[in-house]
N, CA and C atoms of all chains as a GROMACS GRO file, in nm:
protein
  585
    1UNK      N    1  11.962  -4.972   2.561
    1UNK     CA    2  11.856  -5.030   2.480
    1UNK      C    3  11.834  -5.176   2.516
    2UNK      N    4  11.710  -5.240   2.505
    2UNK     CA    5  11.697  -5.331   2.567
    2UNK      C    6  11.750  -5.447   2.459
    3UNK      N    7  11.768  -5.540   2.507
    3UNK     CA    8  11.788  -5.686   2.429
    3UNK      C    9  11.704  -5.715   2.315
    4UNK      N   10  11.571  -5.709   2.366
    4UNK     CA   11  11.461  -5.746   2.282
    4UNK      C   12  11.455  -5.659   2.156
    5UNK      N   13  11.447  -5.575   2.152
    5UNK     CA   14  11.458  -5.456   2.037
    5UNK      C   15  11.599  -5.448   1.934
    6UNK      N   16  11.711  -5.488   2.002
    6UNK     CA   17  11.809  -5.497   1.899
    6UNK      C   18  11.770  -5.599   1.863
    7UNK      N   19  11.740  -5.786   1.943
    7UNK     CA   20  11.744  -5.843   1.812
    7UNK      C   21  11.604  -5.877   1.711
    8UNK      N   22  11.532  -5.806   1.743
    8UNK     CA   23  11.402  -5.765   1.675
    8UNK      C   24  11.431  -5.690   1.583
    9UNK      N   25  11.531  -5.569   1.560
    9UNK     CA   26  11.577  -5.508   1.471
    9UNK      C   27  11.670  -5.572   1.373
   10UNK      N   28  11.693  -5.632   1.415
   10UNK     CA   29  11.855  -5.752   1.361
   10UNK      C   30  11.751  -5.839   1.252
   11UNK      N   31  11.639  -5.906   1.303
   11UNK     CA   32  11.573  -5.995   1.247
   11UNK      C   33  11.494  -5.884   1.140
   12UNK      N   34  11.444  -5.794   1.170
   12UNK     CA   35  11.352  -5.705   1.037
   12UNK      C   36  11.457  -5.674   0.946
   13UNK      N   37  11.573  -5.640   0.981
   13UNK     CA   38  11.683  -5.575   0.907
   13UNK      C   39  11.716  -5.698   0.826
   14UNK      N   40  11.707  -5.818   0.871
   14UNK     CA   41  11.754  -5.960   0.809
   14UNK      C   42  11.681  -5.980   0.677
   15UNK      N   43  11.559  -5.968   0.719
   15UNK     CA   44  11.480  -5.985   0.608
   15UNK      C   45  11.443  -5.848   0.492
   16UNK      N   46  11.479  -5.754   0.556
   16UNK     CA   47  11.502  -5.606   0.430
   16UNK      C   48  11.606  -5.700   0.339
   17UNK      N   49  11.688  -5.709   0.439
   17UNK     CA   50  11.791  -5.726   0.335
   17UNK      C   51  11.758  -5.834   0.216
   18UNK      N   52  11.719  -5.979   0.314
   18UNK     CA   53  11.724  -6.059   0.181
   18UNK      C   54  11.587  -5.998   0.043
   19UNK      N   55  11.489  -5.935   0.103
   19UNK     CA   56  11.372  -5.884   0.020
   19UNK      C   57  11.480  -5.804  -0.106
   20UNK      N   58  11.526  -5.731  -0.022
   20UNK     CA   59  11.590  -5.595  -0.147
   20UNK      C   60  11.730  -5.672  -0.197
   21UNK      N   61  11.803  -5.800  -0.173
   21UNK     CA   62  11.893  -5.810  -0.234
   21UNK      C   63  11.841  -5.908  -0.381
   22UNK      N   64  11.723  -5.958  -0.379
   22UNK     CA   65  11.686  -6.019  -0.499
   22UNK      C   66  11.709  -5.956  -0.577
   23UNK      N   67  11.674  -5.844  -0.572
   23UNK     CA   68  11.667  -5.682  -0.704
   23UNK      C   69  11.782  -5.591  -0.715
   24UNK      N   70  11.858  -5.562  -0.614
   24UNK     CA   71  12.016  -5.548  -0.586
   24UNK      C   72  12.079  -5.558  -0.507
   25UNK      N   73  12.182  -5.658  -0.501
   25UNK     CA   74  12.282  -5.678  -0.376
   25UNK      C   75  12.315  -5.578  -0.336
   26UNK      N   76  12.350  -5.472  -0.394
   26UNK     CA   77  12.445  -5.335  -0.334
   26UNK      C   78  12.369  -5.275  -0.214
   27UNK      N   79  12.190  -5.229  -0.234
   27UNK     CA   80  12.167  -5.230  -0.145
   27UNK      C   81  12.169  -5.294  -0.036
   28UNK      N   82  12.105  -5.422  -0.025
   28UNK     CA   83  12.112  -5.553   0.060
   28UNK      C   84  12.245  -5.467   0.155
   29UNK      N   85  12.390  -5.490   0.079
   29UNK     CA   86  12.490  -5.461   0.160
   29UNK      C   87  12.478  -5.345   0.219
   30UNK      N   88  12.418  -5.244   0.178
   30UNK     CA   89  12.414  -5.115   0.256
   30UNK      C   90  12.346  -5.143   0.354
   31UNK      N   91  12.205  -5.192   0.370
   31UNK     CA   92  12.146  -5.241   0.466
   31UNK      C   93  12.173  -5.294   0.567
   32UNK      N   94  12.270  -5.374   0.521
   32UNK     CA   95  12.315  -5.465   0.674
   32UNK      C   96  12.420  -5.373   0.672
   33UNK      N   97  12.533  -5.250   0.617
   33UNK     CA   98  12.569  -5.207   0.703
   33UNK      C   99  12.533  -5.100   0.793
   34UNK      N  100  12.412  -5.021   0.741
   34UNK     CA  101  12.380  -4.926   0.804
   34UNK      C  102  12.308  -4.995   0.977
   35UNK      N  103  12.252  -5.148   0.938
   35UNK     CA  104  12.221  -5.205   1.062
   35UNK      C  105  12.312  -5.230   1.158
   36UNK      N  106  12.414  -5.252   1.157
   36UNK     CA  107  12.553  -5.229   1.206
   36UNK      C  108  12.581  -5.159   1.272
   37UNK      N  109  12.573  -5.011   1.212
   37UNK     CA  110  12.565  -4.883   1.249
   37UNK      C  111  12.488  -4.887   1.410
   38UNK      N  112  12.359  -4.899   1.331
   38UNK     CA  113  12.248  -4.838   1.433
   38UNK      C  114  12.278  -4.897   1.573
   39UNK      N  115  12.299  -5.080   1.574
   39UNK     CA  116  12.283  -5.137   1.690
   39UNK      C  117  12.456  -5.095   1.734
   40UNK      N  118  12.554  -5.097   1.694
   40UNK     CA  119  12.628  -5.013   1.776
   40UNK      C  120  12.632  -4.893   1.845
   41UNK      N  121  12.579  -4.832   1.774
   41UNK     CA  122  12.555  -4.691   1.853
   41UNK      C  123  12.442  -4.649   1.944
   42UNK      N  124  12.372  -4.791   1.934
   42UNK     CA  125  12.297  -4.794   2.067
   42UNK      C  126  12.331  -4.871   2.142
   43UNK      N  127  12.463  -4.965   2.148
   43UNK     CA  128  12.530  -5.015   2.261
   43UNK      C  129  12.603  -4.876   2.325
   44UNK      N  130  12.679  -4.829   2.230
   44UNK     CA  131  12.746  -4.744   2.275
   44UNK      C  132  12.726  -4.662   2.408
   45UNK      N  133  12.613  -4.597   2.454
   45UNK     CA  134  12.555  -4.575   2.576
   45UNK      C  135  12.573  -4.659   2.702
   46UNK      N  136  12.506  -4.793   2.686
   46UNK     CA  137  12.587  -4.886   2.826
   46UNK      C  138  12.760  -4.874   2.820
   47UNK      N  139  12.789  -4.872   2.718
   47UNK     CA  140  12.956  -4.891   2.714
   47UNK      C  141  13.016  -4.792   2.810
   48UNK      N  142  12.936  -4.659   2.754
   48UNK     CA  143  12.996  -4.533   2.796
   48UNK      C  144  12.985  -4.558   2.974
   49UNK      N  145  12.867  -4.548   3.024
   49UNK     CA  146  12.864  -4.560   3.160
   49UNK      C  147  13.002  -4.659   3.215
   50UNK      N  148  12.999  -4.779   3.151
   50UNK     CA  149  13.076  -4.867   3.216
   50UNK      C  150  13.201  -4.843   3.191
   51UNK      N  151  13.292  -4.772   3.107
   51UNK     CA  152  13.386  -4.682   3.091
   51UNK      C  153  13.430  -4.592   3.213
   52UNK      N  154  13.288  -4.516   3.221
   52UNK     CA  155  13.358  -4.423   3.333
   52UNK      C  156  13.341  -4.465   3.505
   53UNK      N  157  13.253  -4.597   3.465
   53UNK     CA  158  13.261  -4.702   3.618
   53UNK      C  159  13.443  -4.716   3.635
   54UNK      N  160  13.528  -4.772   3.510
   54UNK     CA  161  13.636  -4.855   3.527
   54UNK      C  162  13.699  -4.699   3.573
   55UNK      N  163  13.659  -4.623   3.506
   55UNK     CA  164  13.789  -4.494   3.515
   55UNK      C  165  13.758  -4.464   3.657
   56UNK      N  166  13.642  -4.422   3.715
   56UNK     CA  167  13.633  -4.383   3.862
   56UNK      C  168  13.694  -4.490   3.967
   57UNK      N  169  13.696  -4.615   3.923
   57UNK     CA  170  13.756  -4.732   4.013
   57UNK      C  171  13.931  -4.676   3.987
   58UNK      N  172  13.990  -4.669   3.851
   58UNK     CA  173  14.127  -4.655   3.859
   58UNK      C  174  14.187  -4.476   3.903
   59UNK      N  175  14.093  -4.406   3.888
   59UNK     CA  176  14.110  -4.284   3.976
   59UNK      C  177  14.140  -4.295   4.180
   60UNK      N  178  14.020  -4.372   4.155
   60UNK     CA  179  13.997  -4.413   4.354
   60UNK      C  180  14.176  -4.496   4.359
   61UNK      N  181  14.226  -4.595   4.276
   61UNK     CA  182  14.306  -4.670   4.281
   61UNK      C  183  14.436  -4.661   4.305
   62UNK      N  184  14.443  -4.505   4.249
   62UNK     CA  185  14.588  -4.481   4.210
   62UNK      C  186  14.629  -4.495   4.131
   63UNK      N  187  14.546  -4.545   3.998
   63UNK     CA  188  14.652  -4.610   3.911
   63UNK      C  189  14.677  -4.501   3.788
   64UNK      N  190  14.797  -4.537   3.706
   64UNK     CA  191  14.832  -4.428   3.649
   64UNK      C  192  14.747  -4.383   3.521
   65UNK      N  193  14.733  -4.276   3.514
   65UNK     CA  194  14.599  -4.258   3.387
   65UNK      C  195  14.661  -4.267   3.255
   66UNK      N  196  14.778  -4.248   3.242
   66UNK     CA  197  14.877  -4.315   3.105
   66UNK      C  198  14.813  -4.413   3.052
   67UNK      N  199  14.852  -4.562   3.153
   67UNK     CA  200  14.804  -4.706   3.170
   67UNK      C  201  14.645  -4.718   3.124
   68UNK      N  202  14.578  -4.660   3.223
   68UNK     CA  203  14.396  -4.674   3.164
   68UNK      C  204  14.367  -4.598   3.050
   69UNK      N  205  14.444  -4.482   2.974
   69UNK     CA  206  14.455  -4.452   2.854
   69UNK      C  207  14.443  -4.543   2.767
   70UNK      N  208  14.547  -4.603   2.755
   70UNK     CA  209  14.627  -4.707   2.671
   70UNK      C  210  14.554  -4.794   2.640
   71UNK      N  211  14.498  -4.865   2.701
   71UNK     CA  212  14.402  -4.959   2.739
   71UNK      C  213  14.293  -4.934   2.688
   72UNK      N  214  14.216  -4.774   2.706
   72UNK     CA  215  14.094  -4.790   2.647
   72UNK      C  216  14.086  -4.779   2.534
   73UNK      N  217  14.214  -4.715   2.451
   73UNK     CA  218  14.229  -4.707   2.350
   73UNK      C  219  14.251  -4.822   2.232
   74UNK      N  220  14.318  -4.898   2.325
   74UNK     CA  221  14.308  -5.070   2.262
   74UNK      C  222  14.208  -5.117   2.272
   75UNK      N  223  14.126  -5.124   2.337
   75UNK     CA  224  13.979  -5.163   2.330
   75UNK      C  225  13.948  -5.109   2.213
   76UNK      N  226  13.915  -4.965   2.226
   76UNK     CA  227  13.882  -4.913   2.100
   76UNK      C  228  13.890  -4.933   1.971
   77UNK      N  229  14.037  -4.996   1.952
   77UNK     CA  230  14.074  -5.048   1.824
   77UNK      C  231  14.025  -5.121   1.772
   78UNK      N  232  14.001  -5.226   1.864
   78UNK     CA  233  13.942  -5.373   1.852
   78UNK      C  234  13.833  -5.392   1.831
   79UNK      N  235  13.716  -5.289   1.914
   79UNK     CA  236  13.623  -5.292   1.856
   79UNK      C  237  13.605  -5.246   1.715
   80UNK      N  238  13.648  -5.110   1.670
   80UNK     CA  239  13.689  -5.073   1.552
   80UNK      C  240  13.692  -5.154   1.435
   81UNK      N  241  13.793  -5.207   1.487
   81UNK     CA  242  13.859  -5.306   1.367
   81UNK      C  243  13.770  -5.442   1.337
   82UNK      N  244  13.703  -5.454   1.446
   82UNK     CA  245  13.636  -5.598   1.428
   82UNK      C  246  13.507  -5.567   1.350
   83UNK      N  247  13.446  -5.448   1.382
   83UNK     CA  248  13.332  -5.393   1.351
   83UNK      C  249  13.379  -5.363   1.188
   84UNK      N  250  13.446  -5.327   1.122
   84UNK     CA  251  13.489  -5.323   0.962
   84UNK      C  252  13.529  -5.453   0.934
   85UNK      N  253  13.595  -5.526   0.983
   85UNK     CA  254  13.640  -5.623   0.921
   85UNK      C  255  13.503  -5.764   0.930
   86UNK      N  256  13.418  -5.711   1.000
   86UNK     CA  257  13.270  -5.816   0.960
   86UNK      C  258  13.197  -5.744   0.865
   87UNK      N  259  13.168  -5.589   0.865
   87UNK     CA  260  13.091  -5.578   0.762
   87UNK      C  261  13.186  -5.607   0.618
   88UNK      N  262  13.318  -5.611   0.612
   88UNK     CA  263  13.332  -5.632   0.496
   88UNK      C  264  13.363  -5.804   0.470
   89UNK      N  265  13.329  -5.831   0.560
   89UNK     CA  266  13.309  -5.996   0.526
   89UNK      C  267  13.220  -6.053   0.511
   90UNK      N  268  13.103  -5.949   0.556
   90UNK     CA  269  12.971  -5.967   0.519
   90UNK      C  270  12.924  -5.947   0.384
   91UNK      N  271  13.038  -5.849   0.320
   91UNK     CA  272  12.987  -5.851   0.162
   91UNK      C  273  13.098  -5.953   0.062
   92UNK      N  274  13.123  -6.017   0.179
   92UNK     CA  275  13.207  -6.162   0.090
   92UNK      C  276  13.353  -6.117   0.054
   93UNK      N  277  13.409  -5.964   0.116
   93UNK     CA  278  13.576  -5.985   0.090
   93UNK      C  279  13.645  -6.017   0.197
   94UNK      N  280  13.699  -6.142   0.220
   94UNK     CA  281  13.745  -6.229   0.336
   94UNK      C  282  13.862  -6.152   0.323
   95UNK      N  283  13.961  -6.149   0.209
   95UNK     CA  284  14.094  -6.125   0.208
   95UNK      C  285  14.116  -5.894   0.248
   96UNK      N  286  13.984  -5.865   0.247
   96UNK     CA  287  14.027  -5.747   0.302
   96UNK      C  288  14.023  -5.742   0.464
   97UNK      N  289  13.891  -5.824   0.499
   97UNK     CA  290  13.892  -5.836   0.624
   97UNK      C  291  14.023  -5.882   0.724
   98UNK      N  292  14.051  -5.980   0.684
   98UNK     CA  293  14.190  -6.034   0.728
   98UNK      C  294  14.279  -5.908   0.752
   99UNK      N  295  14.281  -5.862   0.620
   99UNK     CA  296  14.405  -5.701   0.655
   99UNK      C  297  14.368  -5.611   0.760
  100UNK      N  298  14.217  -5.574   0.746
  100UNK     CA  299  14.193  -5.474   0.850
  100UNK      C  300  14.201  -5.526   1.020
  101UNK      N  301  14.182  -5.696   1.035
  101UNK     CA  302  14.271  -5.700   1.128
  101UNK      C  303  14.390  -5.759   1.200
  102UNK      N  304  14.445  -5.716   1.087
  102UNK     CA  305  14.573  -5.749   1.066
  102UNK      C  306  14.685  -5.640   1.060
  103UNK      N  307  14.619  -5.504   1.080
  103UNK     CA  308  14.614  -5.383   1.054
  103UNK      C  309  14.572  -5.335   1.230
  104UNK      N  310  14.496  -5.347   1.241
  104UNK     CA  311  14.418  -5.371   1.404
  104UNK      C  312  14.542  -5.403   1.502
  105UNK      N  313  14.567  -5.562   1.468
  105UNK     CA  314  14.690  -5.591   1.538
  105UNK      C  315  14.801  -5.518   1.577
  106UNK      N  316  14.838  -5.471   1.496
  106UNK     CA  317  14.976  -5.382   1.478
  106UNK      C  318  14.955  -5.286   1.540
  107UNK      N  319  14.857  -5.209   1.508
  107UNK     CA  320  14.819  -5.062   1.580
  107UNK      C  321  14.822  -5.101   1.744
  108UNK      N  322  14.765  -5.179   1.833
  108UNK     CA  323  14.765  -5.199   1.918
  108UNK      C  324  14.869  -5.256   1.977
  109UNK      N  325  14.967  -5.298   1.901
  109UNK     CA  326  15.127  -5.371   1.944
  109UNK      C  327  15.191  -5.231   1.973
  110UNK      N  328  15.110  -5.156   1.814
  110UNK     CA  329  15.256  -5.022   1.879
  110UNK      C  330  15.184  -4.955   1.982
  111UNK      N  331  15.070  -4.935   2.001
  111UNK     CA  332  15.031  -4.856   2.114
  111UNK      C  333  15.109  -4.923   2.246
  112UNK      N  334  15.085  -5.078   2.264
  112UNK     CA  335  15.158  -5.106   2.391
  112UNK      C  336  15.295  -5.065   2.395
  113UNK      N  337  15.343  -5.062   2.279
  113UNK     CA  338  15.497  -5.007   2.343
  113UNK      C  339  15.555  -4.928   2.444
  114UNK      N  340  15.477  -4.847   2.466
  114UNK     CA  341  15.530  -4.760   2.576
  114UNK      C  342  15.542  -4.826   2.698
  115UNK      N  343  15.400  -4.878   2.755
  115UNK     CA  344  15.427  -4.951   2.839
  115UNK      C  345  15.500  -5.095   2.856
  116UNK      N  346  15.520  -5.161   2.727
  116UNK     CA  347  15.617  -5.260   2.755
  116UNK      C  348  15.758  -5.187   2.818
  117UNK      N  349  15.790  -5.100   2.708
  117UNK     CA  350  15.935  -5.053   2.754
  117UNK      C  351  15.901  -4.980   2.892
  118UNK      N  352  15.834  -4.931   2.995
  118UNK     CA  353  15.811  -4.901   3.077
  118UNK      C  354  15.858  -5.025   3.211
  119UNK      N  355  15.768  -5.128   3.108
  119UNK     CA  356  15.806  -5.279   3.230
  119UNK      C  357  15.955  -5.297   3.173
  120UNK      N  358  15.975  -5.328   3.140
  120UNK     CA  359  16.150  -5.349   3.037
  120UNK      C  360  16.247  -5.281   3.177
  121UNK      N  361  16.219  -5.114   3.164
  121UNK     CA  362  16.314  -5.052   3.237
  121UNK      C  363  16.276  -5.072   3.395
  122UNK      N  364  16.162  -5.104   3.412
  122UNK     CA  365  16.148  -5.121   3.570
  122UNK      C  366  16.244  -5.248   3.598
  123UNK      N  367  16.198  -5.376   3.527
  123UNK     CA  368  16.278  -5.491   3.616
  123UNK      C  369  16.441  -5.456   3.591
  124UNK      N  370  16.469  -5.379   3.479
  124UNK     CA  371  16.651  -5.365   3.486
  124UNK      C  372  16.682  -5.263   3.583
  125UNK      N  373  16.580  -5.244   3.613
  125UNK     CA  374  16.644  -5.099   3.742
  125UNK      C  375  16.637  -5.198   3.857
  126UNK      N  376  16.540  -5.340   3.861
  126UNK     CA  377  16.549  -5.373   4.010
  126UNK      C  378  16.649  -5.493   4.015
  127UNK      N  379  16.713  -5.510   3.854
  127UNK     CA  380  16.841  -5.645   3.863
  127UNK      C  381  16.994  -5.526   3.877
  128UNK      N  382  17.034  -5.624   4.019
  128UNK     CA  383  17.148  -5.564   4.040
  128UNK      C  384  17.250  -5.619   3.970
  129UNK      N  385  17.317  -5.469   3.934
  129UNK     CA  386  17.450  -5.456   3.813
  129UNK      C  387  17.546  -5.554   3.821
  130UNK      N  388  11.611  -4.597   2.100
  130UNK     CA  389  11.680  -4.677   2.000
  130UNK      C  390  11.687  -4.550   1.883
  131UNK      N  391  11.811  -4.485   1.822
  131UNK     CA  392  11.849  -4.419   1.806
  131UNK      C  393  11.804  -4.399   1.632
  132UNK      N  394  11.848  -4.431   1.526
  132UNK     CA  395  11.794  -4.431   1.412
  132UNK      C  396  11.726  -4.552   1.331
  133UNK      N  397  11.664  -4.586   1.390
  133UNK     CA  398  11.606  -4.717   1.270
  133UNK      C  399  11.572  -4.702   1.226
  134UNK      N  400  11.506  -4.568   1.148
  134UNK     CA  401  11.418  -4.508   1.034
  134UNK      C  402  11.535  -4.552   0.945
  135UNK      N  403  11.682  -4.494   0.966
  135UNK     CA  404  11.728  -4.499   0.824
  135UNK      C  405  11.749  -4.602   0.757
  136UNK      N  406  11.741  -4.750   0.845
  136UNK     CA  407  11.752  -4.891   0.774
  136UNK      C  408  11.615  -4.880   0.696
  137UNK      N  409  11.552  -4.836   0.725
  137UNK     CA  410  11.410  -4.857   0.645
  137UNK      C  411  11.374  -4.771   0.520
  138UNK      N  412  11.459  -4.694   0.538
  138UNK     CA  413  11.474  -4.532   0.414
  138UNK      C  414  11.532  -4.604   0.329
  139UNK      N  415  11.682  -4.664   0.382
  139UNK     CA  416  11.740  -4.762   0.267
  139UNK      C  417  11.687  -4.826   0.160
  140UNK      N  418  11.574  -4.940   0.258
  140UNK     CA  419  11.551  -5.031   0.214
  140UNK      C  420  11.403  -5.009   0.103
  141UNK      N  421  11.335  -4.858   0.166
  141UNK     CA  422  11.245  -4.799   0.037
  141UNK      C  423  11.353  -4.782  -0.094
  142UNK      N  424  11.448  -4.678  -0.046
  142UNK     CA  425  11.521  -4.610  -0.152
  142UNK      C  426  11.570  -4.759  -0.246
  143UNK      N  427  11.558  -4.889  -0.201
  143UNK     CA  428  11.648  -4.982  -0.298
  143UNK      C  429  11.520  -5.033  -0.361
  144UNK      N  430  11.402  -5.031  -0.312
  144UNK     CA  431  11.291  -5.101  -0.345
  144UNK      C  432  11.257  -5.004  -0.491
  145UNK      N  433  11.228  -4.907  -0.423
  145UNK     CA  434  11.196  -4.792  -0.570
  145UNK      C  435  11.316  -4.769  -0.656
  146UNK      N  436  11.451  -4.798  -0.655
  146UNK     CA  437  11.469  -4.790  -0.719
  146UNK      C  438  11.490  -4.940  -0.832
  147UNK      N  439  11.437  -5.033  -0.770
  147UNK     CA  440  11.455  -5.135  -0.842
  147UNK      C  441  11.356  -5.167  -0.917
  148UNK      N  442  11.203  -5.130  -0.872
  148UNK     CA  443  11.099  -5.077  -0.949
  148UNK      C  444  11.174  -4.973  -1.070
  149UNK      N  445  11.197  -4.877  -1.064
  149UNK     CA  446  11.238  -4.746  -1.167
  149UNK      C  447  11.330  -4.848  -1.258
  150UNK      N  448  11.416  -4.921  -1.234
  150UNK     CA  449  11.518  -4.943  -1.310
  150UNK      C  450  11.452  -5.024  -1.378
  151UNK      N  451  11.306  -5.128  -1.319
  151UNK     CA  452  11.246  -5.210  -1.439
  151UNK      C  453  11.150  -5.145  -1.526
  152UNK      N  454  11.094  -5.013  -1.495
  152UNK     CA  455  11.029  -4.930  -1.556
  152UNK      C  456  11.117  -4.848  -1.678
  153UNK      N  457  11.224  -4.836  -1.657
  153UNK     CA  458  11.311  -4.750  -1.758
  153UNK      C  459  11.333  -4.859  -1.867
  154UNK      N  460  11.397  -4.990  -1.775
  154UNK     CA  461  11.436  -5.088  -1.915
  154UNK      C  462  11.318  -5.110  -1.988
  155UNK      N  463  11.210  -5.117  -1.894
  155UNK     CA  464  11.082  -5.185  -1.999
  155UNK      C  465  11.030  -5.066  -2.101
  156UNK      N  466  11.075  -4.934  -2.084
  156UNK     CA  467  11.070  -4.813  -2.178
  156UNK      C  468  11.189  -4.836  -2.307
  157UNK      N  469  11.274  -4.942  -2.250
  157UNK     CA  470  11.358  -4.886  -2.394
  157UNK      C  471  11.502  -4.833  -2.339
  158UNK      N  472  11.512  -4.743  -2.210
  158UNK     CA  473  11.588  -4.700  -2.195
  158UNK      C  474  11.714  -4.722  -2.053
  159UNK      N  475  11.790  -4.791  -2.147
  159UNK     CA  476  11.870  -4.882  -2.061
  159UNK      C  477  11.982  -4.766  -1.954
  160UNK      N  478  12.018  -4.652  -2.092
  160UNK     CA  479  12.108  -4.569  -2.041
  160UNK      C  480  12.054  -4.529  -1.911
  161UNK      N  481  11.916  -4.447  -1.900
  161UNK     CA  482  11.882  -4.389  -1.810
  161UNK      C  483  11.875  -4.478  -1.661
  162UNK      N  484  11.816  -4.572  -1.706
  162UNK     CA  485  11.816  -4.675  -1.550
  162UNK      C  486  11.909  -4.690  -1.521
  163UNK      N  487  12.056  -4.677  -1.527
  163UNK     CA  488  12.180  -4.717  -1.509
  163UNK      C  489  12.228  -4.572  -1.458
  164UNK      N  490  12.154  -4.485  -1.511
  164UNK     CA  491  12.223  -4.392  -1.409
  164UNK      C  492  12.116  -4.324  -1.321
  165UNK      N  493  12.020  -4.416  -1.316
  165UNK     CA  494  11.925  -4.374  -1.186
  165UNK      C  495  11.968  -4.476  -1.113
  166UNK      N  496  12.032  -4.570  -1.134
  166UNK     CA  497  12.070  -4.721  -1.039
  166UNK      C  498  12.194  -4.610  -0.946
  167UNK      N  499  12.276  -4.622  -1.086
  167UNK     CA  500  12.437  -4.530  -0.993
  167UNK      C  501  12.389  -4.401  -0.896
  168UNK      N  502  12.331  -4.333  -0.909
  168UNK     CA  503  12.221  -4.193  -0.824
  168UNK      C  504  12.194  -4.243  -0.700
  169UNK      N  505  12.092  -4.369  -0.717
  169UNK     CA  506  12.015  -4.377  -0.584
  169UNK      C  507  12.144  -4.451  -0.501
  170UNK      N  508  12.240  -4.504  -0.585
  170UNK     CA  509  12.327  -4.554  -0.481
  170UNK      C  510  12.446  -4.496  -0.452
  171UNK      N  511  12.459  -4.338  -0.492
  171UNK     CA  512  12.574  -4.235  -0.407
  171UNK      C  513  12.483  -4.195  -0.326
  172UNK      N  514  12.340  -4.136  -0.339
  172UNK     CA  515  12.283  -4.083  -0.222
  172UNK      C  516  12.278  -4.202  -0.145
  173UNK      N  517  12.234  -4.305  -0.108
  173UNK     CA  518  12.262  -4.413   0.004
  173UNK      C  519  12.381  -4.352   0.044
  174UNK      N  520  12.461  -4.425   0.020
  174UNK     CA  521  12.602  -4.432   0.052
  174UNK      C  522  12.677  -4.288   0.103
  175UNK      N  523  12.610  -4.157   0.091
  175UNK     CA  524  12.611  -4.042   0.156
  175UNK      C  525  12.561  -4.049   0.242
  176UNK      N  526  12.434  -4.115   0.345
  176UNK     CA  527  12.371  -4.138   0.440
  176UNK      C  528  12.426  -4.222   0.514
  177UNK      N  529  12.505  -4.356   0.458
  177UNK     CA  530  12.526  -4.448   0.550
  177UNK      C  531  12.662  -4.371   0.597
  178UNK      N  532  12.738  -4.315   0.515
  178UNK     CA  533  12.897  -4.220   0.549
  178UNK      C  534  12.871  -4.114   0.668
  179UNK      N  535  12.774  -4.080   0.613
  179UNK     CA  536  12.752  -3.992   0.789
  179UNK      C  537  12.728  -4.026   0.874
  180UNK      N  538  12.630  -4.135   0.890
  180UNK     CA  539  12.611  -4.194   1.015
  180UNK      C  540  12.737  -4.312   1.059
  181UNK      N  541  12.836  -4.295   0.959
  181UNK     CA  542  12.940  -4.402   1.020
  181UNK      C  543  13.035  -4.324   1.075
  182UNK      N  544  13.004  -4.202   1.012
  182UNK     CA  545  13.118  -4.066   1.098
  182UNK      C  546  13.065  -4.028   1.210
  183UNK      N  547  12.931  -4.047   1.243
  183UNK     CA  548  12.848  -4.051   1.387
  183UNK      C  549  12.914  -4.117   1.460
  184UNK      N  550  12.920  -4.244   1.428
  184UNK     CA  551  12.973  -4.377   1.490
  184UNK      C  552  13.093  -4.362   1.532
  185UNK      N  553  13.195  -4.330   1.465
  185UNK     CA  554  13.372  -4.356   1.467
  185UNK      C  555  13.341  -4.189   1.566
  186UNK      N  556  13.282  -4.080   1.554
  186UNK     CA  557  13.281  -3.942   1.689
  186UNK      C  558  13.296  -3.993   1.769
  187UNK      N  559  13.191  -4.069   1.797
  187UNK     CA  560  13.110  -4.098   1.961
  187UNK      C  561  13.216  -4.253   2.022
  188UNK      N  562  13.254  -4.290   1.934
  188UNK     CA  563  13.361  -4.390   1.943
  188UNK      C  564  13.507  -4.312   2.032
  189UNK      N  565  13.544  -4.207   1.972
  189UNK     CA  566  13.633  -4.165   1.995
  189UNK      C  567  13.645  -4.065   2.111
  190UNK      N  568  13.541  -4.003   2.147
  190UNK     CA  569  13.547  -3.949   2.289
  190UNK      C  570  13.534  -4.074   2.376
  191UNK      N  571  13.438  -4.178   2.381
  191UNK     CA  572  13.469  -4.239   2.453
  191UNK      C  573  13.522  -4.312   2.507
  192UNK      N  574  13.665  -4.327   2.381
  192UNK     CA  575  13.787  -4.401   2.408
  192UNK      C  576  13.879  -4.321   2.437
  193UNK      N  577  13.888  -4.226   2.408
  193UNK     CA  578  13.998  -4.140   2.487
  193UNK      C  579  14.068  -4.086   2.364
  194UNK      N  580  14.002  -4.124   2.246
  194UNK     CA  581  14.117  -4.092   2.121
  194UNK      C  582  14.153  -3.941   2.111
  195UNK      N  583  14.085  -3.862   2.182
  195UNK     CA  584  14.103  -3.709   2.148
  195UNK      C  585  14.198  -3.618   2.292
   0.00000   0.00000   0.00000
């Protein structure tokens, strides 16, 4: 989707919102999150291509598909997590946002585990006893 | 560009109902606008839940979550 149109949508959606939050905030907030919605899931499409650009480069590479797992999956999180933790800061709860990524964090610490302990046991296999 | 109707469905559905809710009070009847307020805003909120379960799908094949 082109540039121009998300933030053309961003700006009409701007002003729904402030129109309909005079009369109720609740909507207002639905509004901007369903706008949320929309323009992510029309990024989502470039993402996808460029996803399977990185995966065909680490296929050609050799590299282990564990590793580019892991990885996209942490991405994933992050986007995830960042994407909830603005809309709910957008309706003014700072202190939930914080948790969700704070919550985010963690999930992606334990996902690396494997591969930390992966590097862990490689360099003690290459320090002699 | 994939759904922008429904930001705009929203933003009828909050308009009319904020009209209705000044039409009920100005009838007298406070009960009823209060639960045409609570109504129009589970059906929202059933619309925006699906399309966020759209979102977190298409999220997840293309992260590898499955």
């Amino acid at each position: 989707m082109d540039i121009m149109q998300v933030v053309g949508f961003g700006i009409v959606a701007t002003v729904m919102a402030m129109v309909v939050k005079e009369q109720k905030p609740a909507f207002a907030f639905l509004i901007v999150m369903a706008t949320g919605v929309v323009i992510f899931l029309s990024i989502l499409d470039s993402l996808r291509s460029v996803i399977l650009m990185i995966e065909r480069l680490a296929y050609q590479s050799n590299v282990n598909m564990i590793f580019l797992g892991t990885v996209l999956k942490i991405i994933g999180i992050a986007y995830i997590a960042e994407f909830g933790a603005q809309i709910t800061k957008d309706a003014g709860q700072e202190g939930i946002a914080s948790k969700i990524e704070l919550a985010g964090k963690i999930l992606i610490l334990a996902l690396a585990v494997p591969i930390i302990s992966i590097v862990v046991e490689t360099v003690l296999k290459l320090m002699p006893s | 560009m994939p759904d922008i109707n429904t930001v705009f469905q929203i933003a009828g559905v909050g308009i009319i109902m904020a009209m209705l809710h000044t039409v009920l009070k100005q009838a007298g009847k406070e009960e009823w606008a209060h639960w045409a307020s609570v109504i129009g805003f589970v059906v929202v909120l059933f619309m925006i839940a699906t399309y966020i379960n759209e979102l977190f799908q298409t999220i997840k094949t293309i992260f590898y979550f499955k």
